[in-house]
mmCIF file as gemmi writes it, N, C-alpha and C atoms, coordinates in Angstrom:
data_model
loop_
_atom_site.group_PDB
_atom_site.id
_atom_site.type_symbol
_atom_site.label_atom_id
_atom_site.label_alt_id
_atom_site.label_comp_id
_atom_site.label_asym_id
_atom_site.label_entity_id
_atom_site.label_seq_id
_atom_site.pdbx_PDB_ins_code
_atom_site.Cartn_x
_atom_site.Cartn_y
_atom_site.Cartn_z
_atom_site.occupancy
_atom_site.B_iso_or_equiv
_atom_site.pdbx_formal_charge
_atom_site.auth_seq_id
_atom_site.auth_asym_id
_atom_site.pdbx_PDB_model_num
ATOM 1 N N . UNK Axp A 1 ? 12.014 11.248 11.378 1 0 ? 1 A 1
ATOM 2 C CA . UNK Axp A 1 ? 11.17 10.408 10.551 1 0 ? 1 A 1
ATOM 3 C C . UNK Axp A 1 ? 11.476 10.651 9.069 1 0 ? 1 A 1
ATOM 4 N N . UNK Axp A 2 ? 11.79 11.778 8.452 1 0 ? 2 A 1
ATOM 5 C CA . UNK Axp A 2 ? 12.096 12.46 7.415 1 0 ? 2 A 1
ATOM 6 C C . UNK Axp A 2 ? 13.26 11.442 6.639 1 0 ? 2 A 1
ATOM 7 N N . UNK Axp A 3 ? 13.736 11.254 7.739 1 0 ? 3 A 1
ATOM 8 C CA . UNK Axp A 3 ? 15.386 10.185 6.853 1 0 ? 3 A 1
ATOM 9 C C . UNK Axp A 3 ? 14.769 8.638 6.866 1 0 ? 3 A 1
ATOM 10 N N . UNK Axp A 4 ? 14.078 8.201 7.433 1 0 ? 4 A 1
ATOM 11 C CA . UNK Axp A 4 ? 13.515 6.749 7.351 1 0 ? 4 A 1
ATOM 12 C C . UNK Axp A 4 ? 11.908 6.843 6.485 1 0 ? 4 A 1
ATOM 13 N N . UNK Axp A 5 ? 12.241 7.789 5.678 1 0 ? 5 A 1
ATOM 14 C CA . UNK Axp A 5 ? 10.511 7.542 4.659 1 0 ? 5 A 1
ATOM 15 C C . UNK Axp A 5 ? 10.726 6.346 3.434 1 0 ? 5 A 1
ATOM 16 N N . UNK Axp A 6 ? 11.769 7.1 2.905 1 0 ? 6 A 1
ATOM 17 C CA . UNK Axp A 6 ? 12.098 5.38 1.401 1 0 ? 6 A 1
ATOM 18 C C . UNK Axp A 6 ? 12.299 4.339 2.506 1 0 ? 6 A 1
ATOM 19 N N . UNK Axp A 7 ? 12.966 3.848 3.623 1 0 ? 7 A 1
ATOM 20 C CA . UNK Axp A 7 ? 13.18 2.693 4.222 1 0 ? 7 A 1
ATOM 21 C C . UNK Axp A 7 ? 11.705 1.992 4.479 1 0 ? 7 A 1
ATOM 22 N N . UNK Axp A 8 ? 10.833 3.048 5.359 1 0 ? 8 A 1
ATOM 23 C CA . UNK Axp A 8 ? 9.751 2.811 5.228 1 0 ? 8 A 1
ATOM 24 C C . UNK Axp A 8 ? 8.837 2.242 4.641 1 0 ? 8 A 1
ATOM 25 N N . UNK Axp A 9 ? 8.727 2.629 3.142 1 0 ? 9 A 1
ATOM 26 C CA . UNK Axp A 9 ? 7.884 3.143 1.938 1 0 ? 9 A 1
ATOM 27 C C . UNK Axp A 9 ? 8.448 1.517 1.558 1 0 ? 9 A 1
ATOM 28 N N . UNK Axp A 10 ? 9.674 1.611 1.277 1 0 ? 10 A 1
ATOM 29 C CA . UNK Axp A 10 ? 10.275 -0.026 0.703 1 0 ? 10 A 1
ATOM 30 C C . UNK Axp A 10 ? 9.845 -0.787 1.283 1 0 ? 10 A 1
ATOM 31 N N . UNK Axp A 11 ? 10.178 -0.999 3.553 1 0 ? 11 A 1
ATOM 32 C CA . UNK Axp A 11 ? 9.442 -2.203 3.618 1 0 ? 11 A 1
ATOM 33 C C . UNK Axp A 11 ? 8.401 -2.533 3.409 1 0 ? 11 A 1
ATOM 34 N N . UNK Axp A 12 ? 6.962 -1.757 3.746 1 0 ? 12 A 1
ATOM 35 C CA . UNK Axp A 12 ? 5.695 -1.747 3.223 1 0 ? 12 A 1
ATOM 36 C C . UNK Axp A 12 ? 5.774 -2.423 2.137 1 0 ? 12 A 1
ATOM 37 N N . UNK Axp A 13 ? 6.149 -1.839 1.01 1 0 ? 13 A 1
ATOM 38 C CA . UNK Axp A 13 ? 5.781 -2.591 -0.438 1 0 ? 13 A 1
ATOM 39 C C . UNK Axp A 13 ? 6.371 -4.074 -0.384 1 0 ? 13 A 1
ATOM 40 N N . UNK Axp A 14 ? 7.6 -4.295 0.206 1 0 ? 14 A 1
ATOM 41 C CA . UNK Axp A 14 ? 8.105 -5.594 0.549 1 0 ? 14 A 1
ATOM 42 C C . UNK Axp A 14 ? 7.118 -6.399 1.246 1 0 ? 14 A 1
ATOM 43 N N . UNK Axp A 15 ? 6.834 -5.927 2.356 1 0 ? 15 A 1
ATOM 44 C CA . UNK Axp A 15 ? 5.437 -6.8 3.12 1 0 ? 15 A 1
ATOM 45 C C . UNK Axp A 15 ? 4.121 -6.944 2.383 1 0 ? 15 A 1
ATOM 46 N N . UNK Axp A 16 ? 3.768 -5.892 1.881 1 0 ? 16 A 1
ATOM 47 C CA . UNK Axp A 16 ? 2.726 -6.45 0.834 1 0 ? 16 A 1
ATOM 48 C C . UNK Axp A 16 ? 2.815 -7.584 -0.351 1 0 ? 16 A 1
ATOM 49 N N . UNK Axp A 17 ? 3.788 -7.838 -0.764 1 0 ? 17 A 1
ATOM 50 C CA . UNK Axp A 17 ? 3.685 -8.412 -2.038 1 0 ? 17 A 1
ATOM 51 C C . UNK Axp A 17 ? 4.147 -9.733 -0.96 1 0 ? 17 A 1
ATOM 52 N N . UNK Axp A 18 ? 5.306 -10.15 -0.345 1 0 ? 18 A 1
ATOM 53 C CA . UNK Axp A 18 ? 5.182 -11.317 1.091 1 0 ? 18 A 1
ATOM 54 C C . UNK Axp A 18 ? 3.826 -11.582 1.157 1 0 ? 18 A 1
ATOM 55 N N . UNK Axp A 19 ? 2.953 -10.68 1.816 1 0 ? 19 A 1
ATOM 56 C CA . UNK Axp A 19 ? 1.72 -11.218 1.87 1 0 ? 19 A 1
ATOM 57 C C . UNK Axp A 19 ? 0.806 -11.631 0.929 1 0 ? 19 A 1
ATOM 58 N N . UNK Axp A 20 ? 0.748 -11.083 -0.353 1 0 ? 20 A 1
ATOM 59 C CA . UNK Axp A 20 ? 0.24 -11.205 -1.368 1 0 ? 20 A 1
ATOM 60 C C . UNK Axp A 20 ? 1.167 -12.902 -1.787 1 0 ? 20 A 1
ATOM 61 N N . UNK Axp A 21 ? 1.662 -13.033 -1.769 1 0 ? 21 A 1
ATOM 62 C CA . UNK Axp A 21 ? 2.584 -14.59 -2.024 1 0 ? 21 A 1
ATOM 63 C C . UNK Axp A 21 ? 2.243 -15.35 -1.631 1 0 ? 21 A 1
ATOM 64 N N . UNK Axp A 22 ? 2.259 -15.204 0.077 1 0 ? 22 A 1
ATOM 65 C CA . UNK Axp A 22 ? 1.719 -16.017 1.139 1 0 ? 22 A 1
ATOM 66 C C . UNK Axp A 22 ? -0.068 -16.569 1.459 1 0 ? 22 A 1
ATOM 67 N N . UNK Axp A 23 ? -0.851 -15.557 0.267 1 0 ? 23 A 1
ATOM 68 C CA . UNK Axp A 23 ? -2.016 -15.807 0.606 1 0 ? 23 A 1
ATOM 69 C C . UNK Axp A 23 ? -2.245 -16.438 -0.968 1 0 ? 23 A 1
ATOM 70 N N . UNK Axp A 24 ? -1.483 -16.382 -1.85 1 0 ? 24 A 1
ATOM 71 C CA . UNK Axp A 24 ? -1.381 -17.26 -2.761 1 0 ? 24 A 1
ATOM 72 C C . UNK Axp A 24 ? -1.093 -18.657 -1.994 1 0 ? 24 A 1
ATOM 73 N N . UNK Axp A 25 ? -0.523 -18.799 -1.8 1 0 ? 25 A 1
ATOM 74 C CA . UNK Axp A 25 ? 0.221 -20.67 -1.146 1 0 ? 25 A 1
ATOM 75 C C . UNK Axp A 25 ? -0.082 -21.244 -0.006 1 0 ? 25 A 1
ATOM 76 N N . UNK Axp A 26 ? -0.617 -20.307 0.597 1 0 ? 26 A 1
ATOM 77 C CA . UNK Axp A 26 ? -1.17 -20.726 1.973 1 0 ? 26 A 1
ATOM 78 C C . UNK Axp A 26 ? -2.679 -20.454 2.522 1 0 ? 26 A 1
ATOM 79 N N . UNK Axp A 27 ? -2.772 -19.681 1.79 1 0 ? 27 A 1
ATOM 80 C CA . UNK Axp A 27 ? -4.427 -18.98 1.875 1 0 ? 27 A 1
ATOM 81 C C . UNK Axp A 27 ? -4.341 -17.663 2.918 1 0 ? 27 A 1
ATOM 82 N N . UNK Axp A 28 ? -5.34 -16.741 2.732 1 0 ? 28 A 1
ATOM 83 C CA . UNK Axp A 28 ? -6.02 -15.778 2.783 1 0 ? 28 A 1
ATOM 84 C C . UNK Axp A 28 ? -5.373 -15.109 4.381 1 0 ? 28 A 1
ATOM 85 N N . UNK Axp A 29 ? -5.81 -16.465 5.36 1 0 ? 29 A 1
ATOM 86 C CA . UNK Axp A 29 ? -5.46 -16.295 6.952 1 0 ? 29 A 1
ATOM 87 C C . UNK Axp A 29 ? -4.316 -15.815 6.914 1 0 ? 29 A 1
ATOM 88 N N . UNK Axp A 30 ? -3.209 -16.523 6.208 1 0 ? 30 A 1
ATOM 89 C CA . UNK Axp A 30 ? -1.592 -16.532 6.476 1 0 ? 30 A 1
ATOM 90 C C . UNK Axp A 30 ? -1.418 -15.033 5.755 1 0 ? 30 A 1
ATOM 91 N N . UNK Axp A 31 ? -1.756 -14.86 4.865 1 0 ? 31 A 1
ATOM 92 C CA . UNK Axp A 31 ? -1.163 -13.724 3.975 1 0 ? 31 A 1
ATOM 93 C C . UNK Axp A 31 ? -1.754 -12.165 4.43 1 0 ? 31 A 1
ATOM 94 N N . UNK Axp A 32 ? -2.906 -12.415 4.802 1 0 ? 32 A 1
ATOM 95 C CA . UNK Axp A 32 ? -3.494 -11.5 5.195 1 0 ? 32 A 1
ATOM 96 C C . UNK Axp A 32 ? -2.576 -10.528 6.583 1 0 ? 32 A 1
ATOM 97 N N . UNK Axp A 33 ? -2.279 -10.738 7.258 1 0 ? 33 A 1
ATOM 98 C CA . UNK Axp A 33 ? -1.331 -10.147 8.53 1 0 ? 33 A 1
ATOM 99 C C . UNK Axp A 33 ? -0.131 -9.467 8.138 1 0 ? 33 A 1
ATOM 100 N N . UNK Axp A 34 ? 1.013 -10.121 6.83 1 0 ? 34 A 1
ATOM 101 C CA . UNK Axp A 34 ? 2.286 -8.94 6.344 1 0 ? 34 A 1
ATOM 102 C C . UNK Axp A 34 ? 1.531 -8.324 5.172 1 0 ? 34 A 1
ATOM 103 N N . UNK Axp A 35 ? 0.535 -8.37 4.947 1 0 ? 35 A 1
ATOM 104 C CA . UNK Axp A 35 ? -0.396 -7.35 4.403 1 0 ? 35 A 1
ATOM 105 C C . UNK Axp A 35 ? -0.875 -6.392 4.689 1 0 ? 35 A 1
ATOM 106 N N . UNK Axp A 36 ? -1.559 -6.523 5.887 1 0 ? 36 A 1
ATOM 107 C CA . UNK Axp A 36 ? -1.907 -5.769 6.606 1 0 ? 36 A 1
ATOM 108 C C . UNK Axp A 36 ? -0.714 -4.847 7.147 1 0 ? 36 A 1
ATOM 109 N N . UNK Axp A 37 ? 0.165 -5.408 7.795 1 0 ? 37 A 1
ATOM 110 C CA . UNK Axp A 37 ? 1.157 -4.216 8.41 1 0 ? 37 A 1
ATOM 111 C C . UNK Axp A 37 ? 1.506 -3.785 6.91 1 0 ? 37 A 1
ATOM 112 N N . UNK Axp A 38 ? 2.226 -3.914 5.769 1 0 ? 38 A 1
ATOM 113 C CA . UNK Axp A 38 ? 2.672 -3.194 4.996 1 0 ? 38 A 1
ATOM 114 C C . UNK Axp A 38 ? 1.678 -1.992 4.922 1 0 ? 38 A 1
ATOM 115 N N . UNK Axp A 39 ? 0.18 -2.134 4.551 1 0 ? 39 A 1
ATOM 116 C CA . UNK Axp A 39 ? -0.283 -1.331 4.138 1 0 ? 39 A 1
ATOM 117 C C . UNK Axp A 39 ? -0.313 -0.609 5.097 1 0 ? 39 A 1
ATOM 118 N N . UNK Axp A 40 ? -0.412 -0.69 6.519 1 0 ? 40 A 1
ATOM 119 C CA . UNK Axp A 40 ? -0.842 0.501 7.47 1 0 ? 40 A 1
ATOM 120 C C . UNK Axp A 40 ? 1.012 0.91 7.096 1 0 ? 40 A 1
ATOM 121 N N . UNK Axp A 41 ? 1.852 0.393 7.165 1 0 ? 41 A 1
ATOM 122 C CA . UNK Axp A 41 ? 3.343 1.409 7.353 1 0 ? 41 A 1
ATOM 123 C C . UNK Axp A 41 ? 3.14 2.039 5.996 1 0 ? 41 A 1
ATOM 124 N N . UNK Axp A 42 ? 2.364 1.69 4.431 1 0 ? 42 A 1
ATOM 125 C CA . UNK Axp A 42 ? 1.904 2.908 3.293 1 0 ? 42 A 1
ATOM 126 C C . UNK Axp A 42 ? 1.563 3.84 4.139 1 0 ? 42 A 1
ATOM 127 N N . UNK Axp A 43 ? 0.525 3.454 4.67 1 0 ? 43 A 1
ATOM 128 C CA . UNK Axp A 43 ? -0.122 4.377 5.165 1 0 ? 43 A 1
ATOM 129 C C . UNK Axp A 43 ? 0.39 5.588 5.907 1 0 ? 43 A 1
ATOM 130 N N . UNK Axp A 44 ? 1.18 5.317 6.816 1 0 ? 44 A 1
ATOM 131 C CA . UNK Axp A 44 ? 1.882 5.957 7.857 1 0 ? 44 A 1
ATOM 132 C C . UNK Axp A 44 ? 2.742 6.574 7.063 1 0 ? 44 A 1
ATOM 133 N N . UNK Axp A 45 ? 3.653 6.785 6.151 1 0 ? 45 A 1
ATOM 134 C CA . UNK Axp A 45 ? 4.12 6.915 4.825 1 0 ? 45 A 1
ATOM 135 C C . UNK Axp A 45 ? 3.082 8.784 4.29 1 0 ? 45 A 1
ATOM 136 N N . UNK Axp A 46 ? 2.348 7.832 3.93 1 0 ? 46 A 1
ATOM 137 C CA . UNK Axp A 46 ? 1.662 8.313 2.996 1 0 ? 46 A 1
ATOM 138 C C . UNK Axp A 46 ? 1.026 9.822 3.682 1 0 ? 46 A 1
ATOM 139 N N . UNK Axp A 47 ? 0.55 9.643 5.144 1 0 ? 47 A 1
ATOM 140 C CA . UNK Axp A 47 ? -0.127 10.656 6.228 1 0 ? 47 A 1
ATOM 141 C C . UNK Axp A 47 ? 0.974 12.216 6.377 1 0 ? 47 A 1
ATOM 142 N N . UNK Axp A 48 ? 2.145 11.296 6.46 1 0 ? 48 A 1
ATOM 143 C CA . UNK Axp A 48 ? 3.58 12.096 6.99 1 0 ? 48 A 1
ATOM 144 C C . UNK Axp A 48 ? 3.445 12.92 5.715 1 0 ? 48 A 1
ATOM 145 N N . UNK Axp A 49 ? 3.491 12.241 4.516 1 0 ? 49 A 1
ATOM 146 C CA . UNK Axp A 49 ? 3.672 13.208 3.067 1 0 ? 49 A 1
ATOM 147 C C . UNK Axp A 49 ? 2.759 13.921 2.855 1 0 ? 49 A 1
ATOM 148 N N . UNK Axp A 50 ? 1.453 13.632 3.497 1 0 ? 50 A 1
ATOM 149 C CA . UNK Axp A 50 ? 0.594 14.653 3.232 1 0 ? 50 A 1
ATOM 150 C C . UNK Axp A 50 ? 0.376 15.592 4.026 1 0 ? 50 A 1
ATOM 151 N N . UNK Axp A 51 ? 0.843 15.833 4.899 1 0 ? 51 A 1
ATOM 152 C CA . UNK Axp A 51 ? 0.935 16.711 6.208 1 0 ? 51 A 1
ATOM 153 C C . UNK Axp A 51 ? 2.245 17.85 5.594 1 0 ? 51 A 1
ATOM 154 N N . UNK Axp A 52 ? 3 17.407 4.796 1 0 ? 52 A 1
ATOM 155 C CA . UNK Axp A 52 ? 4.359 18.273 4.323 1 0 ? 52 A 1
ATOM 156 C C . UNK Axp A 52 ? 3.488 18.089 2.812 1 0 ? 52 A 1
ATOM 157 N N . UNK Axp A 53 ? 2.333 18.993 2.64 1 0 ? 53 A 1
ATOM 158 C CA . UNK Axp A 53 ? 2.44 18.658 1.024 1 0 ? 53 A 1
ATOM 159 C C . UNK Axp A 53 ? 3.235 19.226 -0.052 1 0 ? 53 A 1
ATOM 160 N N . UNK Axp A 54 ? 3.557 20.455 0.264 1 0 ? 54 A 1
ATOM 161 C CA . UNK Axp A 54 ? 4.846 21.243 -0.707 1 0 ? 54 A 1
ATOM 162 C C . UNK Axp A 54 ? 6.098 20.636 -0.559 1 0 ? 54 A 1
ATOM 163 N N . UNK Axp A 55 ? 6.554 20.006 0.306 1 0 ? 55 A 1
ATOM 164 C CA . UNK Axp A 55 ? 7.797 19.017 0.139 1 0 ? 55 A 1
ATOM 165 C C . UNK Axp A 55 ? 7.711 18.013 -0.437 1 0 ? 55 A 1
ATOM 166 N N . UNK Axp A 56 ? 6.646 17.142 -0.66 1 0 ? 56 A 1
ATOM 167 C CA . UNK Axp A 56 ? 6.027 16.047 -1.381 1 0 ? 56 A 1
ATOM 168 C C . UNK Axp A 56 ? 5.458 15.861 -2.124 1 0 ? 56 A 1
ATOM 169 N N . UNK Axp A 57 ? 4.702 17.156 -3.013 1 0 ? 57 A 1
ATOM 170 C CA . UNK Axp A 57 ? 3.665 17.098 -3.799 1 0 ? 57 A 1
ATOM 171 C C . UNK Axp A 57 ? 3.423 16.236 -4.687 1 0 ? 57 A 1
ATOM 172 N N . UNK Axp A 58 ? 4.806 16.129 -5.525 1 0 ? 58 A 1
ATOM 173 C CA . UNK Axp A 58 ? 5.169 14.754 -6.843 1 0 ? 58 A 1
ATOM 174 C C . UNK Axp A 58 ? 4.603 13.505 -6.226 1 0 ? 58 A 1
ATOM 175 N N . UNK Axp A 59 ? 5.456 13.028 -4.85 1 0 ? 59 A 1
ATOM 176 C CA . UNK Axp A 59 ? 4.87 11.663 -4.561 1 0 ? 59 A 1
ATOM 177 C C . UNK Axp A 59 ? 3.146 11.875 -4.312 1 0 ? 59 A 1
ATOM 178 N N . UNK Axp A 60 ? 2.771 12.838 -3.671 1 0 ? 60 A 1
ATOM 179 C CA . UNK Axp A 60 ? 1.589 12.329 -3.642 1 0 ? 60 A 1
ATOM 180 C C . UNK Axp A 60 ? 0.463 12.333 -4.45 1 0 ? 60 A 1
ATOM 181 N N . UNK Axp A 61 ? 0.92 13.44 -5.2 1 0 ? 61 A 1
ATOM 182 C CA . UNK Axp A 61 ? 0.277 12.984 -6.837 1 0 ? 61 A 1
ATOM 183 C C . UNK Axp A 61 ? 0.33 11.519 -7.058 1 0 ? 61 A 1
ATOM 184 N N . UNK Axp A 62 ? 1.422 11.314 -7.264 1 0 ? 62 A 1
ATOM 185 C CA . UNK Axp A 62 ? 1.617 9.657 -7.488 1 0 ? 62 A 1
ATOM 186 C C . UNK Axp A 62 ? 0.77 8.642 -6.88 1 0 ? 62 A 1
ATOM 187 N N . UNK Axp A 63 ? 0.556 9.15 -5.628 1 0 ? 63 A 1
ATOM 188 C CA . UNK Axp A 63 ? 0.189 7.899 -4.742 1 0 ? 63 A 1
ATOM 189 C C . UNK Axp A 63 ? -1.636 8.189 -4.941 1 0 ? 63 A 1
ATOM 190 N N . UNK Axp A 64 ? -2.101 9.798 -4.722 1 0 ? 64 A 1
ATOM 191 C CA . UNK Axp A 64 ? -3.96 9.7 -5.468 1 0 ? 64 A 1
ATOM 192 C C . UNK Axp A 64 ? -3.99 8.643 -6.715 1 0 ? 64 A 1
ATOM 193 N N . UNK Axp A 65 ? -2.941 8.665 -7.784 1 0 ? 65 A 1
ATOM 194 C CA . UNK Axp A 65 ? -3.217 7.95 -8.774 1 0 ? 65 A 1
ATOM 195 C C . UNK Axp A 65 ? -3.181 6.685 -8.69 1 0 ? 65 A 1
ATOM 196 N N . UNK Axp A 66 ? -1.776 6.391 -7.638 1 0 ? 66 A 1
ATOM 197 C CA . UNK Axp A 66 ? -2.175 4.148 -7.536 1 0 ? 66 A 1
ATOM 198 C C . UNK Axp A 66 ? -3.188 3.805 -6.806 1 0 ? 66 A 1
ATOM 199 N N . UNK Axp A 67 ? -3.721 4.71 -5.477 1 0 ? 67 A 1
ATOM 200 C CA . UNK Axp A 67 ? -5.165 4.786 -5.108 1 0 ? 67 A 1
ATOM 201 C C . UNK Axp A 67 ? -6.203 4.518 -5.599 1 0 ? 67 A 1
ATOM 202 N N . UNK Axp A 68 ? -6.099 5.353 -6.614 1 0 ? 68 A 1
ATOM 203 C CA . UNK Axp A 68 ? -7.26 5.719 -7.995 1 0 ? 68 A 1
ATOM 204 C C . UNK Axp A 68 ? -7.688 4.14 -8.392 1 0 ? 68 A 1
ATOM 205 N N . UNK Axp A 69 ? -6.459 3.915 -9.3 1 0 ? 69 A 1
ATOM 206 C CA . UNK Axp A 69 ? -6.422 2.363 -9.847 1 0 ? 69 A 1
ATOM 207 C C . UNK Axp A 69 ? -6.288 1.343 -9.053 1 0 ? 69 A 1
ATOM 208 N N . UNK Axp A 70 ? -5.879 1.054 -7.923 1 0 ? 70 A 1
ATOM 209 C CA . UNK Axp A 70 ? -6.582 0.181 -6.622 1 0 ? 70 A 1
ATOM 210 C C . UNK Axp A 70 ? -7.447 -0.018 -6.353 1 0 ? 70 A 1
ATOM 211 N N . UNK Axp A 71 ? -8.679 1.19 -6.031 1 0 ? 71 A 1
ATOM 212 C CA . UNK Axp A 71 ? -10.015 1.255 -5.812 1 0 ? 71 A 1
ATOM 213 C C . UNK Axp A 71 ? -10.424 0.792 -7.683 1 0 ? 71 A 1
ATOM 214 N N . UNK Axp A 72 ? -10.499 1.392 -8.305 1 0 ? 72 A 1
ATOM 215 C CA . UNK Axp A 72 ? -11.166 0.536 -9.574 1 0 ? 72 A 1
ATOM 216 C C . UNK Axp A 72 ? -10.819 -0.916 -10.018 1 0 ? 72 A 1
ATOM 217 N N . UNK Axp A 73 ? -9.21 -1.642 -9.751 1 0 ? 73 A 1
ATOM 218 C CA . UNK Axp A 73 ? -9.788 -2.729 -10.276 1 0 ? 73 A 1
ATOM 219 C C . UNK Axp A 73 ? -10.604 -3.61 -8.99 1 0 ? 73 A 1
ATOM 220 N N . UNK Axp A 74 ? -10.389 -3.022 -7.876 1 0 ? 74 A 1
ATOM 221 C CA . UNK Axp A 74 ? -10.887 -3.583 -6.771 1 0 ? 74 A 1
ATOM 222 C C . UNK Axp A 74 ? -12.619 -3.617 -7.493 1 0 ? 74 A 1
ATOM 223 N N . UNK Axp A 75 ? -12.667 -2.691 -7.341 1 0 ? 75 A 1
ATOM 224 C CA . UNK Axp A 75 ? -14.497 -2.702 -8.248 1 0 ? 75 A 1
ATOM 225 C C . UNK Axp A 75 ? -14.7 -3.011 -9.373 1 0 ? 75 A 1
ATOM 226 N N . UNK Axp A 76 ? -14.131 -3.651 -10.295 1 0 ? 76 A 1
ATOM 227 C CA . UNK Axp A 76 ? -14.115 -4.606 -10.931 1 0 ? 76 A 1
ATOM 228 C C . UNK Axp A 76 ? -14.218 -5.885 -10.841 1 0 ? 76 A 1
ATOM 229 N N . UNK Axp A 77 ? -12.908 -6.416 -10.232 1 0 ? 77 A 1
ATOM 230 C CA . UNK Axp A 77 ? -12.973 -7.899 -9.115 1 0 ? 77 A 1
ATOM 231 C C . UNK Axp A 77 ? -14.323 -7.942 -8.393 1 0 ? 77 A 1
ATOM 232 N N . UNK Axp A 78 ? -14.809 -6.983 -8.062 1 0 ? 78 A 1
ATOM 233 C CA . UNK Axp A 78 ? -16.261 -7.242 -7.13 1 0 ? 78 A 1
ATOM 234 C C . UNK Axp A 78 ? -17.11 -7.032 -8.182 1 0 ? 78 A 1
ATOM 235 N N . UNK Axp A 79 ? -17.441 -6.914 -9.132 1 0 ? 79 A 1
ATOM 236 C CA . UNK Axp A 79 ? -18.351 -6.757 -10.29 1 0 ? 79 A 1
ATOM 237 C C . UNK Axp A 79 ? -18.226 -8.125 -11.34 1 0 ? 79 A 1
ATOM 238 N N . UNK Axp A 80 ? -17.404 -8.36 -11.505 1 0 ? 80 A 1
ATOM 239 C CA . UNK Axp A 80 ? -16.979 -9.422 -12.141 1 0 ? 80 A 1
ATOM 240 C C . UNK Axp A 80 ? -17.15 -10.939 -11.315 1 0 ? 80 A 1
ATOM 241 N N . UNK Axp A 81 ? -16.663 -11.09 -10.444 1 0 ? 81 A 1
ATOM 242 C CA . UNK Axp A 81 ? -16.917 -11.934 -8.98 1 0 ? 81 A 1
ATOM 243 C C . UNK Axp A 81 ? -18.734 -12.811 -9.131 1 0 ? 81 A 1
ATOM 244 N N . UNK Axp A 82 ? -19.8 -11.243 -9.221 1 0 ? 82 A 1
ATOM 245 C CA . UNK Axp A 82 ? -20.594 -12.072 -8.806 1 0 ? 82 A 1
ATOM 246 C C . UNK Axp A 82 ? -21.302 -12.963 -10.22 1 0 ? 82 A 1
């Protein structure tokens, strides 16, 4: 698994922003599904690196922080929204 983490890590972000496109132009239904898998293969990603955290520490620093700012503008968009 160790040699397929960037392959990984890339398609994820590839499928997210696909989906993010797709729910631009097509709506929510369509986009929502290569969204969804990208983020669970982050995810799966993300579990593996934290399970090895002294081999990974840098990335996952990295990744608490796009977390961080995910969850806030997300709570923003929902603050702003109503």
């Amino acid at each position: 698994m160790k040699k397929y983490l960037r392959e990984i890590e890339l398609s994820s972000a590839i499928l997210c922003i696909i989906g993010v496109v797709l729910s631009m132009i097509w709506g929510y239904g369509v986009g929502a599904w290569p969204c969804g898998v990208g983020l669970l293969l982050f995810l799966l990603v993300f579990l593996y690196k934290a399970f090895h955290w002294k081999e990974y520490e840098r990335d996952n620093k990295q990744y608490i922080v796009i977390v961080l700012i995910a969850i806030l503008i997300l709570i923003v968009q929902m603050i702003f929204r109503q």
